[in-house]
TORDORO-244443 format. One line per 2 residues: number of its first residue (from 1); their letters; for each residue x, z, y of C-alpha. Coordinates in steps of 0.02 Angstrom, whole numbers, plus 50000, padded with zeros to 5 digits. Layout:
% residues N
NUM	A	X/Z/Y  ...
This chain:
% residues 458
1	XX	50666/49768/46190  50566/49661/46314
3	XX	50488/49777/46441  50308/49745/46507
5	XX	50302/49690/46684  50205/49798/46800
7	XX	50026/49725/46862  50054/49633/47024
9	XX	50016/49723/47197  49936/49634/47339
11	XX	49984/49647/47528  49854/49580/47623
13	XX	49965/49597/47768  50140/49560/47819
15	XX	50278/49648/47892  50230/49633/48056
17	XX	50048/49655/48029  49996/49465/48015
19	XX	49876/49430/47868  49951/49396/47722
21	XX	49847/49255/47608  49964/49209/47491
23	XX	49948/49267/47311  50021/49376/47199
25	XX	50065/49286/47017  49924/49334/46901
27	XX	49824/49416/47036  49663/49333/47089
29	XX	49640/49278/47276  49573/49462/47391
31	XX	49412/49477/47427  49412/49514/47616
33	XX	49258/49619/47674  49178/49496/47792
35	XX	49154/49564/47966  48987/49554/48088
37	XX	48983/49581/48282  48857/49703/48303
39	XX	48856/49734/48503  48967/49679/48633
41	XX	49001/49697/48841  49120/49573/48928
43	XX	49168/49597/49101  49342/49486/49162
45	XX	49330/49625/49313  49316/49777/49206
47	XX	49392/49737/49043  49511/49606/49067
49	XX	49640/49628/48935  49589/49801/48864
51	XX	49747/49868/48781  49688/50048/48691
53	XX	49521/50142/48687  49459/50325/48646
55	XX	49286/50356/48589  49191/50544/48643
57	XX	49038/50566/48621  48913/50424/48671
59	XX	49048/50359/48777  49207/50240/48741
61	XX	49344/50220/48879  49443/50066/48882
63	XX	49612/50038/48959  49631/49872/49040
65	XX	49794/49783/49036  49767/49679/49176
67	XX	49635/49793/49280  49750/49921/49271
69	XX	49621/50022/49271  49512/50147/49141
71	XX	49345/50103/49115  49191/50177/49031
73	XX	49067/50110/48913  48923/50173/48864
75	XX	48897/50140/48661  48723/50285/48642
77	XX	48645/50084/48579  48789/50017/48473
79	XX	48705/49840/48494  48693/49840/48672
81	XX	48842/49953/48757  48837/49964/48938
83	XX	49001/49986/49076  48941/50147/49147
85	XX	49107/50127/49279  49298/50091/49319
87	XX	49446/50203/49389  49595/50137/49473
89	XX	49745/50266/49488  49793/50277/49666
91	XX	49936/50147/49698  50064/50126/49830
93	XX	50104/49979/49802  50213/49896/49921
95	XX	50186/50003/50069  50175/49939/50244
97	XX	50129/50105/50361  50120/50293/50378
99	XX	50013/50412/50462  50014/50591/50463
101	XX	49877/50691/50506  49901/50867/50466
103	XX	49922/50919/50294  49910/50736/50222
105	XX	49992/50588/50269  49890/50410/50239
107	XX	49976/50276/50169  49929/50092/50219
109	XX	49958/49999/50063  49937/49817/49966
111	XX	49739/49849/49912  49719/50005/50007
113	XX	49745/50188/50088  49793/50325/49979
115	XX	49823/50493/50047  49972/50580/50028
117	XX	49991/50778/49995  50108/50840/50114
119	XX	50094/51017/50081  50079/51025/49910
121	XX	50163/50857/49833  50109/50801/49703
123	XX	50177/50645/49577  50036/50544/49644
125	XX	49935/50526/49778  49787/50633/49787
127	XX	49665/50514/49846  49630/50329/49868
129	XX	49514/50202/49972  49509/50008/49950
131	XX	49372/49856/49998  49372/49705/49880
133	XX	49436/49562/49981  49534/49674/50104
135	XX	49757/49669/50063  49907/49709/50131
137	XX	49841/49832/50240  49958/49840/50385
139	XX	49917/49916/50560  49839/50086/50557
141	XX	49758/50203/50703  49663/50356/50674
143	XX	49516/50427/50810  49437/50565/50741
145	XX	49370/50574/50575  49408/50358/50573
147	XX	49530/50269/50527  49560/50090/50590
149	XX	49637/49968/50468  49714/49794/50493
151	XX	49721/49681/50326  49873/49559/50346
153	XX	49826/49445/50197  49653/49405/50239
155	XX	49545/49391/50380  49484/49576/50401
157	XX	49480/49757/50468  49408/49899/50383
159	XX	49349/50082/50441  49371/50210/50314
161	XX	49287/50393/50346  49437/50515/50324
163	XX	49315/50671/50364  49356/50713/50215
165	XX	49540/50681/50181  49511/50701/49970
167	XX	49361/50592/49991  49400/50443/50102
169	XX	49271/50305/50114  49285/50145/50181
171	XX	49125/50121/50287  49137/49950/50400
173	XX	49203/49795/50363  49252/49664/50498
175	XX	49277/49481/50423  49323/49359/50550
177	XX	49440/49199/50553  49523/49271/50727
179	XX	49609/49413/50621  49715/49299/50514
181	XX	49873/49386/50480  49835/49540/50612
183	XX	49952/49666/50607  49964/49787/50776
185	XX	49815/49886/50836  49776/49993/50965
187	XX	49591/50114/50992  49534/50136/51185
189	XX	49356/50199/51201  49207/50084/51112
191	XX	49363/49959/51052  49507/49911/50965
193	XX	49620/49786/51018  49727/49700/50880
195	XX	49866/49583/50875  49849/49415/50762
197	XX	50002/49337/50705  49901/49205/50606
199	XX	49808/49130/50761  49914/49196/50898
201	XX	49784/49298/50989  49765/49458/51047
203	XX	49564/49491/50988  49435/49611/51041
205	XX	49332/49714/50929  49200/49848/50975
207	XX	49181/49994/50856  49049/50076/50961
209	XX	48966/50074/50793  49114/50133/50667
211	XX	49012/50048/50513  48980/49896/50599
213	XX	49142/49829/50679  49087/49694/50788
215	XX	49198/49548/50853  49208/49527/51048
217	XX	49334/49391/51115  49501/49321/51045
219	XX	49616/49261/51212  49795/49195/51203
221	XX	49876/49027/51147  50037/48995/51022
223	XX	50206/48938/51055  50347/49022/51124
225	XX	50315/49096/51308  50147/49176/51243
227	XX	50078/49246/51078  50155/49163/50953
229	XX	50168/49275/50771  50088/49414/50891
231	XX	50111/49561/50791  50147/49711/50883
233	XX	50055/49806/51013  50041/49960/51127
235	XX	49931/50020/51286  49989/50072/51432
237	XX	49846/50119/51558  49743/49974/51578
239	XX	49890/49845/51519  49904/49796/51315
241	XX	50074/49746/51272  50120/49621/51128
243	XX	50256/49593/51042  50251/49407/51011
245	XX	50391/49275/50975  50544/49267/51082
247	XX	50475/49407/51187  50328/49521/51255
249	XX	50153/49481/51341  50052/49583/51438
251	XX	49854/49578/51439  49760/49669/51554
253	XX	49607/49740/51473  49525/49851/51637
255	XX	49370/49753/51569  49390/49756/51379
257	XX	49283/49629/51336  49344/49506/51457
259	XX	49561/49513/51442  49661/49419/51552
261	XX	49835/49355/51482  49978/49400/51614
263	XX	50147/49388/51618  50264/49342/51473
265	XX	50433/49416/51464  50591/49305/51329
267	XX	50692/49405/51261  50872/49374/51297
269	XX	50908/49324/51119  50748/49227/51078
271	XX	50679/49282/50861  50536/49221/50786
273	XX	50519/49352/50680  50388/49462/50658
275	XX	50428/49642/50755  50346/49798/50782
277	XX	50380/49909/50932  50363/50114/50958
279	XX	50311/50176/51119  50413/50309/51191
281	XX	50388/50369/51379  50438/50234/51486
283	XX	50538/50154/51339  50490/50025/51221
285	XX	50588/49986/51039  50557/49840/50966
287	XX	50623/49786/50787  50644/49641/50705
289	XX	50721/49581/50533  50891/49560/50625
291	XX	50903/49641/50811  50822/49800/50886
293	XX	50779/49792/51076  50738/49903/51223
295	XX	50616/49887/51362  50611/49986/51515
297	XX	50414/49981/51549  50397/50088/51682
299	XX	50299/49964/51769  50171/49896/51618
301	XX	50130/49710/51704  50328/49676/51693
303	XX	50434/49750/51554  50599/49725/51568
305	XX	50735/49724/51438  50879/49845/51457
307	XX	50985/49857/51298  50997/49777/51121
309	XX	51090/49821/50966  51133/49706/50806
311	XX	51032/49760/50671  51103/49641/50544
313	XX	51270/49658/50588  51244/49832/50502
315	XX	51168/49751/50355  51001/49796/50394
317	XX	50887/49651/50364  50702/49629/50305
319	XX	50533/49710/50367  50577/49838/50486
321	XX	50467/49983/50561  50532/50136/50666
323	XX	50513/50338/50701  50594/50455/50833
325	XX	50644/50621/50847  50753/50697/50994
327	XX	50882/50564/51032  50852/50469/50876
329	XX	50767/50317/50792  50745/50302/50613
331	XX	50723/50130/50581  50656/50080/50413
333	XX	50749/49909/50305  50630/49865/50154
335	XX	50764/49742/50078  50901/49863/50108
337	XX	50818/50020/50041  50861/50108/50196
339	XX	50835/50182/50329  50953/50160/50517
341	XX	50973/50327/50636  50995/50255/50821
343	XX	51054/50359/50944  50954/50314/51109
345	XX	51004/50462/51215  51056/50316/51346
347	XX	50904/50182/51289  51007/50037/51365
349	XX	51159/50070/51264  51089/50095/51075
351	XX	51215/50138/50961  51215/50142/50756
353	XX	51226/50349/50708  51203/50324/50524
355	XX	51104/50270/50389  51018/50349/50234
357	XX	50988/50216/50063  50908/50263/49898
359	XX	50854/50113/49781  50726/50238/49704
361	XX	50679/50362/49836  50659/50249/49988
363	XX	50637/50070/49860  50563/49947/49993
365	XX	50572/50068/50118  50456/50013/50267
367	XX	50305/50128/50317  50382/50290/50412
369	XX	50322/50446/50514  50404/50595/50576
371	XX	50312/50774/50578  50421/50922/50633
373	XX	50592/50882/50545  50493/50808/50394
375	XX	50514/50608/50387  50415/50529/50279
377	XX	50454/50361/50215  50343/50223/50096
379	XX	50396/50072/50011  50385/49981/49843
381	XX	50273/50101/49744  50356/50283/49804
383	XX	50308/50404/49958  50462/50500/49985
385	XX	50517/50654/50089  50668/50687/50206
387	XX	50737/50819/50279  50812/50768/50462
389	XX	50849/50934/50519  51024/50897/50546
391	XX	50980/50715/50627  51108/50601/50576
393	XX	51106/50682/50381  50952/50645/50323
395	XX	50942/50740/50121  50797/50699/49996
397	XX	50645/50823/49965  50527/50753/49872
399	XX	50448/50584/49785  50259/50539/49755
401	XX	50258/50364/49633  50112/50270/49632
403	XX	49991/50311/49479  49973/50225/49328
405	XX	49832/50162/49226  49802/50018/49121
407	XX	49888/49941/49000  49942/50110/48881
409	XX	50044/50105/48736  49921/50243/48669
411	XX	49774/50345/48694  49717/50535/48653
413	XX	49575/50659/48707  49609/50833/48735
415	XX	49440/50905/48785  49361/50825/48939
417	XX	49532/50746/48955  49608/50571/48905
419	XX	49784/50546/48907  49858/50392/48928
421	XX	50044/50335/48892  50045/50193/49004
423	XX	50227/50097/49023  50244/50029/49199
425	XX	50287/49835/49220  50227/49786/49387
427	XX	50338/49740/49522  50330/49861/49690
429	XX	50200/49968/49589  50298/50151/49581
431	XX	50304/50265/49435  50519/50210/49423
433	XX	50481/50050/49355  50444/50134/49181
435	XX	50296/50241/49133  50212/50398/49122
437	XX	50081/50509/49043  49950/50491/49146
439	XX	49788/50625/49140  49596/50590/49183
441	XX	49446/50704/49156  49323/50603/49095
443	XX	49189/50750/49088  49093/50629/49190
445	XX	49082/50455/49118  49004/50387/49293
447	XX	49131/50471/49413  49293/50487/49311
449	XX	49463/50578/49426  49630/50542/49403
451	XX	49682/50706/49386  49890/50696/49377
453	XX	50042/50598/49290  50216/50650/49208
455	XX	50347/50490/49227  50473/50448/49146
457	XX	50595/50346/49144  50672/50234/48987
């Protein structure tokens, strides 16, 4: 008995969710409901690649891909929605410096500062300033309620107001050609003094005003024998010390706005590298990617070198910054993930007392700070916590990853609350490398707070 064939079903879409336009034998062609754009908002700053969205209320938040970033749109006029405004988790991405004042530690960071909970941790940071334009933020010196900011990738300093530690704001803005590449800076009185790798100077700024940074004078010529990659300094009395190519330079800056370049010191083992020094009585370490070196300056105008000790015959190579406590350095290595304990207890004779490496704890270790027997280390998108009370044994505490938003593999409301399942593919960005759930209350559309994330790991 011939059996009657069922009536044909159509698929308007594929397996994998593609449309589907092919037709069914004995089925007429779909009728697709034909769609109208009623209202729209484009903003390549605020919605550049929007991944997921969650409508409450009068209001529609949009995860951005590529903003990295949750923003709010106002859809009360479904013809005409409006972005209402845009939050950033705080990052730590690729972290250059560390300063601890109190309970909270701020972080100098690729766009930014973010502040750091050190007596509560928490699994991001708890607050975050940035200035459009202003990156790689890499010298850091705090005065009072101010911080003072150098931005290595551009031409700038910034001020931020840290009166309020859970509230900073950046509030002055220096752009000037003569802070190409800075790096080291120092605050005496009315100024700051900065080192410029880009231009090899050593430039003047007065901050009399703290919104309106003001550029003085820029002295100092390249080439090895003066400032060449200038990119660390101190102050000792009246006399600024940089750390330039090959060696050190002193400036003396009894009249701030009018420095006079002294006396130039080689190293004995000349390095072009870029180096950072730590100040330490009459004692001055200076690192480099390869070699760390001591200077007795006891006498400011003419630092003399005393001892050396071969870094990167230890392995440690890379971006290097440094700590002490007692008789030790801690010496940061970002490519190493580590960080070098130097025992100085006779400065001329360094000697190698250990090391402590974690890929994910300490991953692109650089920034570091010691409070008490708390040493705090920042990298590639993690703030981590060590415990030095036995010096040369360094053990882990605690992490803080950098927080994540944008680019979610799903969205939900709970409340004033979205939640956001974001999975984490930028390079140096924190968070392990994989994802999170991260939280926001969105109670207020115009002034939305990252409020906390849970990671995870694939």
């Amino acid at each position: 008995m011939r059996k009657t064939p069922l009536s044909p079903i159509f698929n308007p879409y594929g397996r994998r969710g593609v449309p589907n336009y092919g037709t069914a034998i004995g089925a007429p062609p779909p009728c697709l409901p034909t769609l109208t754009i009623f209202g729209s908002v484009h903003s390549s700053v605020d919605l550049d690649a929007p991944t997921n969205l969650v409508k409450i209320g009068d209001t529609v938040f949009v995860d951005g891909d590529n903003t990295r970033q949750l923003t709010s749109v106002d859809v009360s006029d479904p013809a005409n929605p409006t972005i209402i405004s845009g939050l950033k988790a705080p990052p730590l991405q690729l972290c250059k410096n560390i300063l601890v004042d109190g309970n909270y530690a701020y972080v100098a960071e690729s766009f930014g500062i973010a502040v750091v909970d050190l007596v509560s941790p928490t699994t991001a940071p708890v607050a975050y300033a940035s200035q459009t334009g202003a990156s790689f933020q890499q010298g850091m010196v705090q005065d009072g309620d101010y911080l003072y900011v150098t931005c290595q990738a551009t031409t700038r300093m910034m001020v931020v107001d840290v009166s309020d530690p859970l509230d900073p704001v950046v509030v002055g803005v220096l752009n000037n050609s003569n802070l190409n590449n800075a790096y080291g800076i120092v605050k005496s009185g009315n100024y700051c003094f900065i080192a410029s790798a880009g231009v090899d100077r050593f430039v003047v700024v007065d901050v009399t005003t703290p919104a309106s940074p003001t550029f003085v004078t820029a002295v100092g010529t390249g080439g090895l024998g003066s400032m060449e990659s200038a990119s660390g300094l101190v102050k000792i009395g009246n006399t600024c010390i940089v750390v330039a190519a090959g060696g050190v330079t002193c400036v003396d800056v009894t009249t701030p706005t009018s420095p006079v370049v002294g006396t130039h010191v080689n190293n004995s083992t000349a390095n072009t590298s870029l180096a950072h020094p730590y100040l330490d009585g009459n004692n001055l370490y200076v690192a480099t990617s390869t070699l760390l070196f001591v200077w007795d300056v006891s006498t400011p105008t003419a630092p003399t070198q005393i001892g050396t000790l071969n870094l990167s015959s230890l392995g440690d190579t890379g971006g290097k910054r440094i700590a002490k406590s007692g008789n030790y350095l801690y010496i940061t290595s970002d490519t190493q993930d580590r960080v070098r304990i130097v025992d100085v207890s006779t400065p001329s004779a360094p000697t190698s007392a250990g090391s402590f490496a974690d890929s994910t704890a300490i991953d692109g270790a650089l920034g570091i700070a010691i409070s008490g027997t708390d040493l705090y280390v920042a990298g590639s998108g993690v703030f981590s916590a060590l415990d030095i009370t036995s010096a040369t044994s360094p053990t882990l505490d605690w992490s803080t990853y950098g927080g994540l938003l944008g680019g979610s593999n799903g969205m939900t409301r709970i409340g004033d609350y979205v939640l956001s399942h974001v999975r984490d593919t930028r390079s140096g960005s924190g968070g392990l490398g994989n994802g999170g759930i991260t939280t926001t209350d969105v109670s207020d559309p115009s002034a939305m707070v990252f409020v906390n994330q849970l990671l995870h790991a694939d």
